[in-house]
MARBAKOL-983188 format. One line per field, with one value per residue (C-alpha): residue number from 1; residue in one letter; x, y, z. Coordinates in steps of 0.02 Angstrom, whole numbers, plus 50000, padded with zeros to 5 digits. Layout:
// MARBAKOL-983188
num (NUM	...)
residuo (A	...)
X (X	...)
Y (Y	...)
Z (Z	...)
// end
This chain:
// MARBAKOL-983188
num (1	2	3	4	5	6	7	8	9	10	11	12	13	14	15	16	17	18	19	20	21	22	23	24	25	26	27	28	29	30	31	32	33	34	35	36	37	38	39	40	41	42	43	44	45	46	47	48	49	50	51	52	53	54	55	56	57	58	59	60	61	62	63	64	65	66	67	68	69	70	71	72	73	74	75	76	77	78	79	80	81	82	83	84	85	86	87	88	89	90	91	92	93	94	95	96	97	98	99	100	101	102	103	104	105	106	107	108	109	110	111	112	113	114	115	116	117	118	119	120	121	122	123	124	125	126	127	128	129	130	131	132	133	134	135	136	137	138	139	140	141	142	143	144	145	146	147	148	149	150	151	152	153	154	155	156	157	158	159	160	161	162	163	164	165	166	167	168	169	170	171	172	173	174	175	176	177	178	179	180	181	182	183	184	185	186	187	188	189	190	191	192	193	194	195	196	197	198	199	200	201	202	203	204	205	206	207	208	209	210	211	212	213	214	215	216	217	218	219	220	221	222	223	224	225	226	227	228	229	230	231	232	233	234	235	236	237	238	239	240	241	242	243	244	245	246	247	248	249	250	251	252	253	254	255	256	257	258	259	260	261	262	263	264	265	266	267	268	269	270	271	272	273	274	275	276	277	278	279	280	281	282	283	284	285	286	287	288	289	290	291	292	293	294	295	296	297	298	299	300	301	302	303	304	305	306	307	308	309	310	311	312	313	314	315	316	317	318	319	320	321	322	323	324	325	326	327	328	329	330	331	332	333	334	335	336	337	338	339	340	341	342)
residuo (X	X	X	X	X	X	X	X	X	X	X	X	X	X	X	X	X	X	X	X	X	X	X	X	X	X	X	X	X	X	X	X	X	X	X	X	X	X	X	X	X	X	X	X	X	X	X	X	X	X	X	X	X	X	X	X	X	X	X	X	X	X	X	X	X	X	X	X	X	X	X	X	X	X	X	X	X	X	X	X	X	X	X	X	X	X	X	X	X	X	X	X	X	X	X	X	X	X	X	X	X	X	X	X	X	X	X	X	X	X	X	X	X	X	X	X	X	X	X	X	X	X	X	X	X	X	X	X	X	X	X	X	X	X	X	X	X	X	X	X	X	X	X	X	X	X	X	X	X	X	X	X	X	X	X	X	X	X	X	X	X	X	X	X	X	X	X	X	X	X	X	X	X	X	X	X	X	X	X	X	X	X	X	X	X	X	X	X	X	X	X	X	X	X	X	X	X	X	X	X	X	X	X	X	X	X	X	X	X	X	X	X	X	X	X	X	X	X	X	X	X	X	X	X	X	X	X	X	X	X	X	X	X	X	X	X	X	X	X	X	X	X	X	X	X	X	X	X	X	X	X	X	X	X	X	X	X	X	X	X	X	X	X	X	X	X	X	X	X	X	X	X	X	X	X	X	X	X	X	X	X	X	X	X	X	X	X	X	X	X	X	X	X	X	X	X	X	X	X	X	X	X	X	X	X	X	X	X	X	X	X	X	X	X	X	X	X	X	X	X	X	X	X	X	X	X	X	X	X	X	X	X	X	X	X	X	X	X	X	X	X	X)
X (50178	50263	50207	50210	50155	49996	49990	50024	49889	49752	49784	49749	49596	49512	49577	49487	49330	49322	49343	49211	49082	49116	49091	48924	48879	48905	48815	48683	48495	48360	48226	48091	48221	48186	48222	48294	48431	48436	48544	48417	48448	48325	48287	48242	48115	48029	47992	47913	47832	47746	47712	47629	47521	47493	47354	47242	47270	47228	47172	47132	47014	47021	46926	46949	47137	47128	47351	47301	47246	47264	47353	47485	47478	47505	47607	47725	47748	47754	47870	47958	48051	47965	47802	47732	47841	47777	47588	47592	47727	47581	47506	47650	47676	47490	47475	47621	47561	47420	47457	47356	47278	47155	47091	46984	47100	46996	47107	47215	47434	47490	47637	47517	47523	47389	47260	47165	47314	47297	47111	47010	46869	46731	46780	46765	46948	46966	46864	46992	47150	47312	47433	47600	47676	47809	47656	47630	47779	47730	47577	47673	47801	47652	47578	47427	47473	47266	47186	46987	46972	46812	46748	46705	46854	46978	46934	46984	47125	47036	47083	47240	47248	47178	47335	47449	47381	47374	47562	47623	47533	47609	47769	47763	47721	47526	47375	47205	47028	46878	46945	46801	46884	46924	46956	46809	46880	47052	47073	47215	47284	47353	47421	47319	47140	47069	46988	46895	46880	46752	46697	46547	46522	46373	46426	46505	46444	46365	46230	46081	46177	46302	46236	46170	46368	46400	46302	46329	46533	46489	46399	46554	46684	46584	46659	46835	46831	46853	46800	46726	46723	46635	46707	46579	46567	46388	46289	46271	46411	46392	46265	46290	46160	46155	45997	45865	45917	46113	46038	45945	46083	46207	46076	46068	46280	46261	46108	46201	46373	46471	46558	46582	46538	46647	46569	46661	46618	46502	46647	46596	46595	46411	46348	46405	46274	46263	46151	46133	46278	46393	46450	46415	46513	46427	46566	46721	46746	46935	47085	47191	47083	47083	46904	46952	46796	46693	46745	46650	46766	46919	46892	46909	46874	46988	46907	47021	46970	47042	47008	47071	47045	47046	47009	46860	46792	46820	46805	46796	46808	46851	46913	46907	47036	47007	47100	47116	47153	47260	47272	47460	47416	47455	47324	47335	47283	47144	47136	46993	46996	46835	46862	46700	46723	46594)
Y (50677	50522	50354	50393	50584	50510	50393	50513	50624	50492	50440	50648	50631	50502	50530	50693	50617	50527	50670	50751	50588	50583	50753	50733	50580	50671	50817	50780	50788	50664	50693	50768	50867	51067	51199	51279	51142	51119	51284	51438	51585	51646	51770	51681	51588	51705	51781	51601	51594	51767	51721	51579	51623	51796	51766	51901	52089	52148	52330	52349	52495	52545	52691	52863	52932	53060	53109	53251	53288	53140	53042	53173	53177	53002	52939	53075	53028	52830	52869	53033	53072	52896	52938	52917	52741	52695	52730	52586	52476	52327	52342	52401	52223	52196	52341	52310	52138	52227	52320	52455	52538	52656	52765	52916	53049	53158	53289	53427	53416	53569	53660	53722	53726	53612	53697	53539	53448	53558	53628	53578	53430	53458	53641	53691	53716	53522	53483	53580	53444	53464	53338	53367	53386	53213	53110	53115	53007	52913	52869	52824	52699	52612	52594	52699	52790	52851	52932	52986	53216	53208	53229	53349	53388	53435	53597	53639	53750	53829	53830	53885	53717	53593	53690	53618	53457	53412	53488	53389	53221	53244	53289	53116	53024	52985	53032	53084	53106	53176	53347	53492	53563	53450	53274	53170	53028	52938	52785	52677	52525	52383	52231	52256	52289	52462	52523	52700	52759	52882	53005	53047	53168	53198	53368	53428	53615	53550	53468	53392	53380	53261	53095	53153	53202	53027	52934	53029	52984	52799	52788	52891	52764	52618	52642	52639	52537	52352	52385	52543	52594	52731	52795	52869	53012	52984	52937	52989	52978	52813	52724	52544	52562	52654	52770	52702	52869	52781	52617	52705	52809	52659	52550	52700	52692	52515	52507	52647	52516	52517	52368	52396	52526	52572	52691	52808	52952	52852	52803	52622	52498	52452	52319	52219	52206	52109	52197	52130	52028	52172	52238	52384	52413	52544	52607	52526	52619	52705	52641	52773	52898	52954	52905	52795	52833	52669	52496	52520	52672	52599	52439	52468	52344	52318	52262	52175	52170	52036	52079	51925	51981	51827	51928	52028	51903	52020	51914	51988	51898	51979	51975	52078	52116	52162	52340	52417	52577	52567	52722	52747	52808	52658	52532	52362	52204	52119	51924	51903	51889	51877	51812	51794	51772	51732)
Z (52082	52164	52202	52388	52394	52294	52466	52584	52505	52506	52666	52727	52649	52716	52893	52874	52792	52963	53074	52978	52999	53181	53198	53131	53209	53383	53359	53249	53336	53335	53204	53326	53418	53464	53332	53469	53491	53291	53269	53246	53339	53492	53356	53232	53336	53400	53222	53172	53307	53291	53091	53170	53300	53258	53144	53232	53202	53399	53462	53642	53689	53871	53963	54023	54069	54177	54232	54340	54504	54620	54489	54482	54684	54734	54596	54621	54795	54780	54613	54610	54451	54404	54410	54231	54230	54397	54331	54181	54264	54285	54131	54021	53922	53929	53826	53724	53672	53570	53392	53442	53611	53602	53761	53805	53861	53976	53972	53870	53887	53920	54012	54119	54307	54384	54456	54515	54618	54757	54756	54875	54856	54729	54710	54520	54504	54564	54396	54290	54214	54139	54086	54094	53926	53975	53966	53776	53790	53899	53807	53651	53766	53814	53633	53657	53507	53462	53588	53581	53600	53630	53802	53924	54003	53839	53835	54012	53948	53804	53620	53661	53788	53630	53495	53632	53652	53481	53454	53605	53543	53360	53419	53523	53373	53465	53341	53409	53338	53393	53438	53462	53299	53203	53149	53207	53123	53118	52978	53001	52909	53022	52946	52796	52876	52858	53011	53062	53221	53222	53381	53475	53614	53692	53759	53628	53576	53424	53531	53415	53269	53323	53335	53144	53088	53175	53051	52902	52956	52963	52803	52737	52799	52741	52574	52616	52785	52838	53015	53080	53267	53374	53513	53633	53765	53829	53967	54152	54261	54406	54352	54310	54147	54009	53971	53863	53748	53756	53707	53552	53485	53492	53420	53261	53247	53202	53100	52981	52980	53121	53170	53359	53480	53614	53781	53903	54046	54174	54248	54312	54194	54102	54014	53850	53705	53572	53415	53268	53293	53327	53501	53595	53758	53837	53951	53988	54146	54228	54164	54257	54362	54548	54589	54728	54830	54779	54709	54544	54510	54558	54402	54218	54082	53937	53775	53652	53480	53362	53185	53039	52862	52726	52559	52592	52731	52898	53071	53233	53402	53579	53737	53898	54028	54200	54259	54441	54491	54638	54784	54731	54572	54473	54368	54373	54295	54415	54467	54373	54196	54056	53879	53771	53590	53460)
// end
């Protein structure tokens, strides 16, 4: 190589050594500036963020479903062909914010006619629900992918109307426990922590034996559970406190090991205990129901549970959420909003 190619060549290289220092100098960031202006991605945030703040392993438990009747009625006229939509479109990234929902559904999904969308008031056939087979789907969209079977109303169809339900729920990708035939209990792993959801029904045809298959599922579950949760069908239907015989039986669930103790069918909400350091909500109320009649049927409570599991240490703090069920059809979140942790 000559003399001057040897020049020319050194002088290339520096001039683009000083390109590339100015280039740094200008957009380089100050020490404390934004990740977000330091080159990551939007998606890239958002997953720190989540590995950061999401410390808490959530499941929100709401009250009774009921997609029939008036539900099917008014929503279908505010809504159309966007009925189901139009019935979660206030709560739908509430409940999405959770890694579980659980809800009583006080009903079987069938294909069905309706019988009780165009009987008259309190006639027997107005008592009588079934849910359109499209709202399995629904159901899943909105993340309430476990849903509670037993209740008074799932056998309004017969056997043949529980077969379907279960076939439409599976299908949808939404499991269930508590069904008059079988399971009572549903264990799920979530992040790592083990948790049992086990049901009771009050008016289930077993009668005096259930509260004692109950217990003998909690003591069960205690050897292969973190958390274990009853979901109960009890209690008498408007009033704003339980029965001393509710108070009892859910004082028996948690003497035998469960963790938390979660109350549907009155159809108003009812008080929050605190036994033995564990919770018992006696009844959480509507979360999407046509019982429009009275204020106290129109609200629902939603009762987050936040579950953090260090080794074998379980903690367990909680949160409610206010719900409304509107005249349209559709459930909201209410202004007012509880949050009691402990």
């Amino acid at each position: 190589m000559s003399r001057i190619t040897k020049i020319i060549s050194f002088i290339i290289l520096l001039t683009a050594i000083f390109i590339a220092v100015s280039l740094s100098l200008r957009f380089s960031q100050p020490e404390n500036a934004p990740l977000a202006t330091a080159g990551l991605t939007a998606s890239v945030l958002e997953s720190q963020k989540l590995s950061v703040e999401k410390k808490y392993t959530e499941v929100l438990f709401v009250g009774d479903i009921m997609l029939d009747r008036g539900v099917r009625y008014f929503s279908e006229k505010a809504a159309g062909d966007r009925a189901n939509d139009f019935v979660f479109e206030k709560i739908h990234s509430e409940l999405l914010s959770n890694d579980l929902v659980v809800a009583n559904l006080e009903g079987p999904v069938t294909d069905n006619e309706s019988v009780s969308v165009t009987a008259k008031m309190e006639s027997p056939e107005s008592y009588f629900f079934t849910f359109d087979p499209s709202w399995a789907k629904t159901l899943f969209e909105n993340n309430i992918r476990l849903v509670n079977l037993g209740n008074n109303h799932i056998l309004n169809f017969g056997g043949k109307g529980l077969a379907a339900t279960k076939n439409y729920l599976k299908k949808a990708g939404v499991n269930y426990f508590g069904a008059p035939d079988y399971p009572r209990i549903k264990t799920t792993e979530i992040n790592g922590v083990k948790i049992t959801f086990i049901s009771y029904n009050e008016f289930s045809a077993y009668g005096e034996i259930e509260s004692a298959a109950v217990i003998e599922e909690i003591q069960k579950a205690k050897q292969f559970s973190d958390v274990i949760i009853v979901f109960s069908h009890w209690g008498a239907e408007y009033l704003s406190e339980p029965a001393e015989s509710v108070e009892n039986l859910a004082h028996e669930f948690i003497d035998a090991g469960a963790d938390l103790v979660i109350g549907s069918h009155p159809h108003v909400i009812q008080p929050i205990e605190v036994y033995k350091g564990k919770r018992i909500y006696y009844s959480l109320g509507n979360f999407i129901f046509d019982q429009y009649f009275s204020e106290k049927t129109k609200k629902g409570l939603g009762a987050v549970l936040k579950i953090e599991k260090t080794g074998d240490d379980i903690k367990m703090e909680f949160e409610e959420i206010n719900f409304y069920t509107q005249p349209n059809g559709q459930t909201i979140i209410s202004d007012e909003f509880m949050s009691n942790e402990e």
